[in-house]
C-alpha positions, 0 to 999 in steps of 0.5 A: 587423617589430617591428608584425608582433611586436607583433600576434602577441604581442596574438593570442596573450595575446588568446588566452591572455585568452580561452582563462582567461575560458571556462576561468574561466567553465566553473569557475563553471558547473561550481560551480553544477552542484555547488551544485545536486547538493549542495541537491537531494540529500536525506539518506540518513536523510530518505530514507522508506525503501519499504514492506516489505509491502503495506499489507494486511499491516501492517494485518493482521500480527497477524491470528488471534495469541494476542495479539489477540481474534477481534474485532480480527481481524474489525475489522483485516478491516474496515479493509483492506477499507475501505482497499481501496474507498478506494484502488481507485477507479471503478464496479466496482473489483472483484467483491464477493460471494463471499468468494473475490472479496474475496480476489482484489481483495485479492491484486491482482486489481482495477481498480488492480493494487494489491496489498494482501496476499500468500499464504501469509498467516493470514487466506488458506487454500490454497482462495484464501478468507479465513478466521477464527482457527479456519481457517473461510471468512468469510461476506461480507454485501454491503449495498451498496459501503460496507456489508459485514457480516463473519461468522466461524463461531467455535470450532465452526467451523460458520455459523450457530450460537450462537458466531459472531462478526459484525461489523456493517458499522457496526462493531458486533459480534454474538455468541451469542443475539444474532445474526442468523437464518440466513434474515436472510441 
């Protein structure tokens, strides 16, 4: 009789043992899933917050304003261009030609999806083109994929006149006597 005792009272603090050890080792499991929550979250404030606008209109956000010259407007053109070419990579990433097709490769319509400007925008016009300050069609002359001329008919509004602005594929800018014949097209 008293054996009998004995091994109920053994089994159960055995039990009562084993039921603290897992009780005991579950705390620490649950310790390190905390410390690991705690080392893997990362500051609310080094948190890069998501980028508002595409990259085309923070290049461009101050395109045709009275705080900038027709020079940087053609330059800003330039460089979400090249940004364009950058980052939609492969052997025909978009149409380019028409100033329509640079538009619509800028709009998403490339081989990437990727948006690099939406409507309405300064540099757009409700006919899908871009256009200069004074509300005129840049003309686009393609080189070859790296090498685009942009052209801007200036305040007369008029292509191929004495007061358009072009910007050389190089960055170099023409304007006035200087520039190229309409024939050099």
């Amino acid at each position: 009789m008293f054996q009998a005792k004995d091994m109920k009272w053994k089994a159960v603090v055995l039990g009562a043992l084993i039921l603290g050890l897992l009780c005991w080792r579950e705390m620490d499991r649950k310790e390190i899933r905390e410390t690991k929550k705690a080392t893997t979250t990362i500051p609310s404030g080094l948190i890069p917050k998501p980028i508002e606008k595409p990259p085309g209109e923070q290049i461009l956000k101050t395109y045709a304003s009275a705080s900038t010259r027709p020079e940087d407007d053609l330059q800003a053109m330039a460089h979400v261009l090249s940004i364009l070419r950058l980052l939609v990579k492969g052997d025909a990433p978009f149409r380019m030609g028409a100033n329509e097709e640079f538009a619509a490769a800028l709009l998403g319509k490339n081989a990437a999806k990727e948006v690099f400007l939406t409507s309405p925008h300064a540099s757009l016009n409700d006919q899908g083109q871009l256009i200069d300050r004074w509300g005129t069609a840049l003309f686009f002359h393609v080189r070859d994929s790296t090498r685009i001329d942009l052209r801007s008919a200036g305040p007369d509004r008029e292509m191929w006149t004495e007061d358009d602005l072009h910007r050389q594929h190089e960055g170099e800018f023409i304007r006035g006597a200087s520039l190229p014949e309409a024939n050099a097209r």
